[in-house]
Each structure stands twice: as C-alpha cells, then as structure tokens.
PyMOL CGO cylinders between C-alpha atoms (Angstrom):
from pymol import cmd
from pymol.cgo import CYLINDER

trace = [
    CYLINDER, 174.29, 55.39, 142.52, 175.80, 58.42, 144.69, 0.3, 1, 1, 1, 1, 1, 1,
    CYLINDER, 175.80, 58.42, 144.69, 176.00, 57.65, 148.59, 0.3, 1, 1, 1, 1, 1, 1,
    CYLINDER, 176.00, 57.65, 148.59, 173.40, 60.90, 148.61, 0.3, 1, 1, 1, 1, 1, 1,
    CYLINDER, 173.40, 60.90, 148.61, 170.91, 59.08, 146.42, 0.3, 1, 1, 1, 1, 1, 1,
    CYLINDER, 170.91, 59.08, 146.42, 171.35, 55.54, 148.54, 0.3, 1, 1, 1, 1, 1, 1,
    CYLINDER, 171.35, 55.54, 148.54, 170.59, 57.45, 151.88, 0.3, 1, 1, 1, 1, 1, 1,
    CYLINDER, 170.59, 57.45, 151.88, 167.30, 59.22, 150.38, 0.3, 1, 1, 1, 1, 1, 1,
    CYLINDER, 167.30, 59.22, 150.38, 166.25, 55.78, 149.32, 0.3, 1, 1, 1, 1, 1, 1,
    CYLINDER, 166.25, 55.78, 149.32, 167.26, 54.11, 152.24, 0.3, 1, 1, 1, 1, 1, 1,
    CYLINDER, 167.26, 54.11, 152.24, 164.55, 56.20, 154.18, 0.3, 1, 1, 1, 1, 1, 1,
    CYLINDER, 164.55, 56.20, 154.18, 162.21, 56.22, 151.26, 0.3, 1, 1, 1, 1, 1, 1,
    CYLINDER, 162.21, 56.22, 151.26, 162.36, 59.64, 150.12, 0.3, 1, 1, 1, 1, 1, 1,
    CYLINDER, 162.36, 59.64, 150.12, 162.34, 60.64, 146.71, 0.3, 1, 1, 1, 1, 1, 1,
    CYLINDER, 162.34, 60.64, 146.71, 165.96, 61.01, 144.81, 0.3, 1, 1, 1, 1, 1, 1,
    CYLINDER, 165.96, 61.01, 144.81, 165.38, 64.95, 143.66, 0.3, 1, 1, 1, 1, 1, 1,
    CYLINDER, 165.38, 64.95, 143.66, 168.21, 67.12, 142.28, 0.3, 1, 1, 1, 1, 1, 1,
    CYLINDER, 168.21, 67.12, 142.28, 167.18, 70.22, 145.61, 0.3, 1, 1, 1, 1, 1, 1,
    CYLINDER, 167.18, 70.22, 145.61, 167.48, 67.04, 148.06, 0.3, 1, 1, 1, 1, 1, 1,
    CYLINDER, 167.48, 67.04, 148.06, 171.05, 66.06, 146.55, 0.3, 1, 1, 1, 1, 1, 1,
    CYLINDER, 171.05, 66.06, 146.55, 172.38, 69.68, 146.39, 0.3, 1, 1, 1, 1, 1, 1,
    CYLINDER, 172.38, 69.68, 146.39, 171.56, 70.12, 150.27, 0.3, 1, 1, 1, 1, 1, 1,
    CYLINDER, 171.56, 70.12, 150.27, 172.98, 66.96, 151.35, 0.3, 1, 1, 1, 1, 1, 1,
    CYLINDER, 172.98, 66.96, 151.35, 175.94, 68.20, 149.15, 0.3, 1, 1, 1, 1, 1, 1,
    CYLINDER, 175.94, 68.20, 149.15, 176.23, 71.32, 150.89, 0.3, 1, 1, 1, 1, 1, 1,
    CYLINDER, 176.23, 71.32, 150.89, 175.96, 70.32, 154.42, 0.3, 1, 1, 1, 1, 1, 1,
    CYLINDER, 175.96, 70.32, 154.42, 178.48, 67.81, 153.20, 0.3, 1, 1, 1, 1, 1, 1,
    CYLINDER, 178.48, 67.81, 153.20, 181.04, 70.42, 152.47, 0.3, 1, 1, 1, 1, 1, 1,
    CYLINDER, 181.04, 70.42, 152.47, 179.87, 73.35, 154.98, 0.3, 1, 1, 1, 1, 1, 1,
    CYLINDER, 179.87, 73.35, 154.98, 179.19, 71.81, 158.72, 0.3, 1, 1, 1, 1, 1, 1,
    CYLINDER, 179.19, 71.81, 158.72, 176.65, 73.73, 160.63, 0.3, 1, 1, 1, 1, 1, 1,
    CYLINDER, 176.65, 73.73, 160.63, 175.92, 76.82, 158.75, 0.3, 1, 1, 1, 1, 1, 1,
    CYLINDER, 175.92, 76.82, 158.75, 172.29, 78.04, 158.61, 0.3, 1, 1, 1, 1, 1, 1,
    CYLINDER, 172.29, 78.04, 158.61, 169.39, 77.87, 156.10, 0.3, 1, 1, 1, 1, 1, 1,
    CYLINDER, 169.39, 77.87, 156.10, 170.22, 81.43, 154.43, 0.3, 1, 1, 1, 1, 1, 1,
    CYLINDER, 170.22, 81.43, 154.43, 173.74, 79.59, 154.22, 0.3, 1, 1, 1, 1, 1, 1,
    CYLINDER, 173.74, 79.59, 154.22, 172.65, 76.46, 152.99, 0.3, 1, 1, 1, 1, 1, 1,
    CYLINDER, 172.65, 76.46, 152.99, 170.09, 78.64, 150.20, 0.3, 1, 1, 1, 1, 1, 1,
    CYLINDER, 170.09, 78.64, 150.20, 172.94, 80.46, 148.92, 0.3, 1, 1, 1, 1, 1, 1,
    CYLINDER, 172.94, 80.46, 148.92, 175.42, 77.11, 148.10, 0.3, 1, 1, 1, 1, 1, 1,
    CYLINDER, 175.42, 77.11, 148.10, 172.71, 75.80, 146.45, 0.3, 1, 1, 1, 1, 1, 1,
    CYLINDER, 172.71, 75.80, 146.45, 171.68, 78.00, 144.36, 0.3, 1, 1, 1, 1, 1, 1,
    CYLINDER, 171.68, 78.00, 144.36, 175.61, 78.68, 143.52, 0.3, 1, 1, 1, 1, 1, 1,
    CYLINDER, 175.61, 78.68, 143.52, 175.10, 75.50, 141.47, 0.3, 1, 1, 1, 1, 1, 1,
    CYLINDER, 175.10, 75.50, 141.47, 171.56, 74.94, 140.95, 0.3, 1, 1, 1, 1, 1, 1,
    CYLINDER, 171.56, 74.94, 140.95, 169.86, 78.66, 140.91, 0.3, 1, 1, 1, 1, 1, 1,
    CYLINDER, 169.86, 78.66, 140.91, 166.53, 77.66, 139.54, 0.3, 1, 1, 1, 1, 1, 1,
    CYLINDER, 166.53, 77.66, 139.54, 166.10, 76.17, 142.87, 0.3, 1, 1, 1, 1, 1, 1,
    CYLINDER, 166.10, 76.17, 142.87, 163.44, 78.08, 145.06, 0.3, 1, 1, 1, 1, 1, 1,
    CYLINDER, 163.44, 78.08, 145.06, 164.25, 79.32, 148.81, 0.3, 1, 1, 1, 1, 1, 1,
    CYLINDER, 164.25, 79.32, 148.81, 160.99, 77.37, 149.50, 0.3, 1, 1, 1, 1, 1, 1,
    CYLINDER, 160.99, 77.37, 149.50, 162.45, 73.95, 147.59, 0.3, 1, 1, 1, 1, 1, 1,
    CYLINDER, 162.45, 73.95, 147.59, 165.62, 74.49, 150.44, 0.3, 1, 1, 1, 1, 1, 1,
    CYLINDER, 165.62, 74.49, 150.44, 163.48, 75.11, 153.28, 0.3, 1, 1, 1, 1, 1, 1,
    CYLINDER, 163.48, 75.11, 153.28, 161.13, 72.35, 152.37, 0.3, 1, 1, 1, 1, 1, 1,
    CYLINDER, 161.13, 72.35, 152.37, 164.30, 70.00, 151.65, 0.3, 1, 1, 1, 1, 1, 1,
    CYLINDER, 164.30, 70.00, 151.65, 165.30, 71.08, 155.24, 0.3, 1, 1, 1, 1, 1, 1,
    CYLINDER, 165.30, 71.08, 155.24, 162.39, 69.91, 157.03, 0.3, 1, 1, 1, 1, 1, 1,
    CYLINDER, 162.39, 69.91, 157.03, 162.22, 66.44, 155.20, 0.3, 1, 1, 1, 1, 1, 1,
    CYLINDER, 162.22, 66.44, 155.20, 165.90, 65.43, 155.51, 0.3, 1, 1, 1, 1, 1, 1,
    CYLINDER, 165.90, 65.43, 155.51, 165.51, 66.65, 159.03, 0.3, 1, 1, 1, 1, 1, 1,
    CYLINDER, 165.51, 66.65, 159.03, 162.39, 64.51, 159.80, 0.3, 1, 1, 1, 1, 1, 1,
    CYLINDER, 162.39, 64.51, 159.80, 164.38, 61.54, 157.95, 0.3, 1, 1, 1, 1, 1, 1,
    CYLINDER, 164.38, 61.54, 157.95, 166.82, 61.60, 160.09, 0.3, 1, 1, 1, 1, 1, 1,
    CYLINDER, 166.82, 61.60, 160.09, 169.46, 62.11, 157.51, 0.3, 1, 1, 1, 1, 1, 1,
    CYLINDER, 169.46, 62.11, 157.51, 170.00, 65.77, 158.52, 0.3, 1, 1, 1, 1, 1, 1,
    CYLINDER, 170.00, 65.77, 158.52, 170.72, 67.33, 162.75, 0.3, 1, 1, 1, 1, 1, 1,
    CYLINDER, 170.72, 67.33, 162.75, 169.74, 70.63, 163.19, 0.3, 1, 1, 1, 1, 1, 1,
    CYLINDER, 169.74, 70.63, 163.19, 171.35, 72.30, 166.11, 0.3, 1, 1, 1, 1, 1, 1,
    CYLINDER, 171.35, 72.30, 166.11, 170.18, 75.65, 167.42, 0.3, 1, 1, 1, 1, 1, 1,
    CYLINDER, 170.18, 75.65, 167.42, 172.55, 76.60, 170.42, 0.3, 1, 1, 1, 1, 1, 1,
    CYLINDER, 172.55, 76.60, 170.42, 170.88, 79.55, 172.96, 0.3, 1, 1, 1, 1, 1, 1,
    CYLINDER, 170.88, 79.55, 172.96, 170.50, 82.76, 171.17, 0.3, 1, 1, 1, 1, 1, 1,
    CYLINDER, 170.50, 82.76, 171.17, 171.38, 81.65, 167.68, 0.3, 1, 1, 1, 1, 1, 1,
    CYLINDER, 171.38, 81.65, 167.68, 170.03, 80.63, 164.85, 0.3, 1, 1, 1, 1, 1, 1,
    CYLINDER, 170.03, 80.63, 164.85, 168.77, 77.10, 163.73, 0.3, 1, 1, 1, 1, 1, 1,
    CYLINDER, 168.77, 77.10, 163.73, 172.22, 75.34, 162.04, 0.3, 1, 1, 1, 1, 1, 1,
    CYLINDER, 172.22, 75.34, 162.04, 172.31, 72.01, 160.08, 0.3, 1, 1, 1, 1, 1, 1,
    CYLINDER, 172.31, 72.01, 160.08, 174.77, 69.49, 159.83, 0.3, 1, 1, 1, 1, 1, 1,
    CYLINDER, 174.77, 69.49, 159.83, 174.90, 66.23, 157.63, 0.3, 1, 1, 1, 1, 1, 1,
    CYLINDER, 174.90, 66.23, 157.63, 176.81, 64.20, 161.04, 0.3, 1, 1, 1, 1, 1, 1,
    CYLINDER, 176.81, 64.20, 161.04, 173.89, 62.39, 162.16, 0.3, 1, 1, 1, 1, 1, 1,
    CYLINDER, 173.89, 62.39, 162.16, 173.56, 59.14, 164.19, 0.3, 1, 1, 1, 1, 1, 1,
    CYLINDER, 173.56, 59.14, 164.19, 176.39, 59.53, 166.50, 0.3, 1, 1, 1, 1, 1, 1,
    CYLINDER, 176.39, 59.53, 166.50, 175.43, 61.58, 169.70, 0.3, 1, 1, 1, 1, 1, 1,
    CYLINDER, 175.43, 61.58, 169.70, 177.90, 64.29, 169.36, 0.3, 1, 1, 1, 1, 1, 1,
    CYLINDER, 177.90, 64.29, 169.36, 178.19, 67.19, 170.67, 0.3, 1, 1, 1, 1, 1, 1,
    CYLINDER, 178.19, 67.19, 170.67, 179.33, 70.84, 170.12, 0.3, 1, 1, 1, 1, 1, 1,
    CYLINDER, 179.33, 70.84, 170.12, 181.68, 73.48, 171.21, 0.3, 1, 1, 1, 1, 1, 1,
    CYLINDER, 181.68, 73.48, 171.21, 180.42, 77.37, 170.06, 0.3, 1, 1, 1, 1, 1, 1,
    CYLINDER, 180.42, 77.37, 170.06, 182.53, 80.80, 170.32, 0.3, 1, 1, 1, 1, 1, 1,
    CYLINDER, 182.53, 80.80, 170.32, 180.90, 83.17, 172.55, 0.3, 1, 1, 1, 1, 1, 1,
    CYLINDER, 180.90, 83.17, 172.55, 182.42, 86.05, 170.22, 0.3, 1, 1, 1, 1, 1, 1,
    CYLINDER, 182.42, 86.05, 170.22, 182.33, 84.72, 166.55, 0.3, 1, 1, 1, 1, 1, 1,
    CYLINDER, 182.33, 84.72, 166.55, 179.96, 82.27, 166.76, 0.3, 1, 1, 1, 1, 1, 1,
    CYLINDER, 179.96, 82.27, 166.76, 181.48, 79.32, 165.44, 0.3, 1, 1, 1, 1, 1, 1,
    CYLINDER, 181.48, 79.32, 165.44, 180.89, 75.62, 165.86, 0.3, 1, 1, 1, 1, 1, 1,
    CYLINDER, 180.89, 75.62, 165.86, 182.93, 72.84, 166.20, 0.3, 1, 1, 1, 1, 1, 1,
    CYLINDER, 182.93, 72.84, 166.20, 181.88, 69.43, 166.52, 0.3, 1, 1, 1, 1, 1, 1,
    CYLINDER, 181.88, 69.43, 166.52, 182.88, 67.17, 170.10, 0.3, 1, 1, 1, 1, 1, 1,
    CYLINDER, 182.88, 67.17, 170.10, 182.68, 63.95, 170.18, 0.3, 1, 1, 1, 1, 1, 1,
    CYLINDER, 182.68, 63.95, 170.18, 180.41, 62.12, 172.76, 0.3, 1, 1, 1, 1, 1, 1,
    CYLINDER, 180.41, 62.12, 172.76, 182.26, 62.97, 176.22, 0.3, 1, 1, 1, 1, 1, 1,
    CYLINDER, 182.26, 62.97, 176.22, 182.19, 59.55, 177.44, 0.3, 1, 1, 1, 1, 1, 1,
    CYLINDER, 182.19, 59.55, 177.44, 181.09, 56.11, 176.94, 0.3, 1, 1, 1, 1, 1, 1,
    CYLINDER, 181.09, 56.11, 176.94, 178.55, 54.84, 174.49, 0.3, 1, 1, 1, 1, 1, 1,
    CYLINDER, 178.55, 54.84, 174.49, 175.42, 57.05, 173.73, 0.3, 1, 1, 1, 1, 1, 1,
    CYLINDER, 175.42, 57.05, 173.73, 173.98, 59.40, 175.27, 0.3, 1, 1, 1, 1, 1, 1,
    CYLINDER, 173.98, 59.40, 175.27, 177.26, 59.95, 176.79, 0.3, 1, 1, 1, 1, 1, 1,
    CYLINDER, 177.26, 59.95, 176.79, 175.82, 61.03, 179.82, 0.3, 1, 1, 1, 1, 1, 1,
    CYLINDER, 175.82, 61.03, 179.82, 173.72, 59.51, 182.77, 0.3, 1, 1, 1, 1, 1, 1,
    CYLINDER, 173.72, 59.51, 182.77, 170.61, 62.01, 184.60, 0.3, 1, 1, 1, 1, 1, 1,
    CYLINDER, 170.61, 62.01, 184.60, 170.86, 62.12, 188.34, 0.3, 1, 1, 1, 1, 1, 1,
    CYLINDER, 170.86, 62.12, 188.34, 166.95, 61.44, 188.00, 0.3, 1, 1, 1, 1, 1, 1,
    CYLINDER, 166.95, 61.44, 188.00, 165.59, 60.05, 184.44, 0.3, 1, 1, 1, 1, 1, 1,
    CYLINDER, 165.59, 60.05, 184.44, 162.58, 60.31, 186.14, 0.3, 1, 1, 1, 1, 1, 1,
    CYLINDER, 162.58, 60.31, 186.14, 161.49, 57.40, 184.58, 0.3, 1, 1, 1, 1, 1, 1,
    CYLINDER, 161.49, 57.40, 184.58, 162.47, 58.63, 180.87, 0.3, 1, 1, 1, 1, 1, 1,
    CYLINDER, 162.47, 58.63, 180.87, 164.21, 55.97, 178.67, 0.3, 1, 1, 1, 1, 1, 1,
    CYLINDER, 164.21, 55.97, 178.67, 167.03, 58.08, 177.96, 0.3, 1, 1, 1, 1, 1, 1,
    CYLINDER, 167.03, 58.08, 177.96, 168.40, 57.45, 174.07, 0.3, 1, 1, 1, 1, 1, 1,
    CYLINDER, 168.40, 57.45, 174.07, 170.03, 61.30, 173.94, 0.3, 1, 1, 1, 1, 1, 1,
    CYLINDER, 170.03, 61.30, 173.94, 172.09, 63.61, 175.52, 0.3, 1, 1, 1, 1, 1, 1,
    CYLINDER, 172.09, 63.61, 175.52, 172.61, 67.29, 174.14, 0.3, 1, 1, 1, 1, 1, 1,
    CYLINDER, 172.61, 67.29, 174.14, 175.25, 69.26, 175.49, 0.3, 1, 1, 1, 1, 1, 1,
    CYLINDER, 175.25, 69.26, 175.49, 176.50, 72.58, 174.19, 0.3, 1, 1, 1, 1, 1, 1,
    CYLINDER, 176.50, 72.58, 174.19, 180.25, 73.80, 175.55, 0.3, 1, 1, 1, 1, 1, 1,
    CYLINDER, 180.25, 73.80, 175.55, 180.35, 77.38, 175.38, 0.3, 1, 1, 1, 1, 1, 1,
    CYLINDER, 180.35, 77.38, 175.38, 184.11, 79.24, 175.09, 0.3, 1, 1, 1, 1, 1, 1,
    CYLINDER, 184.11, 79.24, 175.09, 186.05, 81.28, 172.89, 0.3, 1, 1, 1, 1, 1, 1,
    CYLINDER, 186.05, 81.28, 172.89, 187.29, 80.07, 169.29, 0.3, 1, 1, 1, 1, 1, 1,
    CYLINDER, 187.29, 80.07, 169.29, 191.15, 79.80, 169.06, 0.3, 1, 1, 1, 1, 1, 1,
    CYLINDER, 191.15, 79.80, 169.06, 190.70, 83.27, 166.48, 0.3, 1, 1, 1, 1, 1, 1,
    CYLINDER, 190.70, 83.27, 166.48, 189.10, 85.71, 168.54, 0.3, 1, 1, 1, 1, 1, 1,
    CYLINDER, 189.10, 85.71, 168.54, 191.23, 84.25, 171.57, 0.3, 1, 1, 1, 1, 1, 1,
    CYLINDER, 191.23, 84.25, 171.57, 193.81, 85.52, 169.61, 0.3, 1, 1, 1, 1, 1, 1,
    CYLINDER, 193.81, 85.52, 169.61, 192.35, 88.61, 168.55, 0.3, 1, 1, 1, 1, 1, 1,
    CYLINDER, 192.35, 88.61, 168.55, 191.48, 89.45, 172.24, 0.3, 1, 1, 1, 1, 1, 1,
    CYLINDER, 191.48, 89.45, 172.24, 195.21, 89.38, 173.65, 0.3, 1, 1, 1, 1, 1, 1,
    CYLINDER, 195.21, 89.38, 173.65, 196.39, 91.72, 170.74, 0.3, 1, 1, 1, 1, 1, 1,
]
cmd.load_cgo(trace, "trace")
C-alpha cells in the first residue's frame, strides 16, 4: 500500500485512481492552482474529467489531507503540507510562493492581543516581498 492510499484510508475516503493522481501532483508541484493541478493530471491520466479534479479538490480539502491557500488578489492554490501551521512568503511581481515555517513557538505561532474569547488553534500569516528572480530582474 502507497503512503497516498494509507492517508485516504486513514480519513475514510475511498482509494480512487483521480484522488491518487492529485495527491501525486501536489506532491511534486507545491501550491499551484486547480487549472495547474487539472493539467498534471491529466498528463498521466487524461480520461480524468476537470469535474473528477475539482471534486477531488474539495474532498481532500475537507479531509484535511489537502491546504488550500488563497493569498489577497490571487487565486485559490493547494498544497499537500498539511498539519503543521506554516506559513507563506509570495512575490509581489511573479507571484510565487514559498513555504515559512511557523515564526515562533509551537502552533499557531502567534498570540492575539485580544482572542476575544476564541480558542485559538491557527494562525495565518502571509509575508508579502519580492522573489529572489524578479529582484534580480529589477536591478538590471
């Protein structure tokens, strides 16, 4: 048994070759986005349906098996790193994301000034820059 088809069981969902291929994808490809994800799947499985993805989306999602991530003014992005509280960096220019881990401490990495009475079991922070590239490409 793959580690793929032990985590789909884990949280009961069925073992399906469209689940596998996703997991396999976000695997490989960090934070891309569901036209992204679509086209590596269907690279090796094209008989797979843009609906099939989407729907695999939503389920691993809801498991808990897959993050999605949608800094301000982008689009929705996936990722396979789940569990750990981490954050993310994003190029102002490109676009690109890189993961950070948790700034501080044990989860959520962060304390509120005021909870406001909220048991607090997340913290989301997005650090917005410029990528190391179009640094680059911007002193030329």
């Amino acid at each position: 048994m793959s580690d793929f088809e032990a985590q789909l069981r884990a949280v009961s969902l069925r073992v399906t070759r469209p689940r596998l291929a996703v997991l396999a994808a976000l695997q490989d490809h960090p934070h891309v986005d569901t036209e992204k994800v679509i086209a590596l799947v269907r690279a090796e499985h094209p008989s797979v349906s843009h609906q099939a993805v989407y729907d695999v989306l939503r389920a691993l999602t809801e498991a808990g098996l897959v993050r999605r991530i949608q800094p301000a003014g982008a689009t929705a992005r996936y990722e396979a790193r789940v569990g750990d509280n981490h954050h993310h960096v994003v190029c102002r220019s490109c676009g690109a994301i890189a993961d950070v881990d948790c700034a501080v401490g044990p989860a959520p990495c962060l304390t509120a000034s005021d909870d406001h009475g909220y048991v607090i079991d997340e913290a989301e922070v997005v650090f917005w820059g410029t990528c190391p590239g179009c640094a680059a490409a911007s002193s030329r």
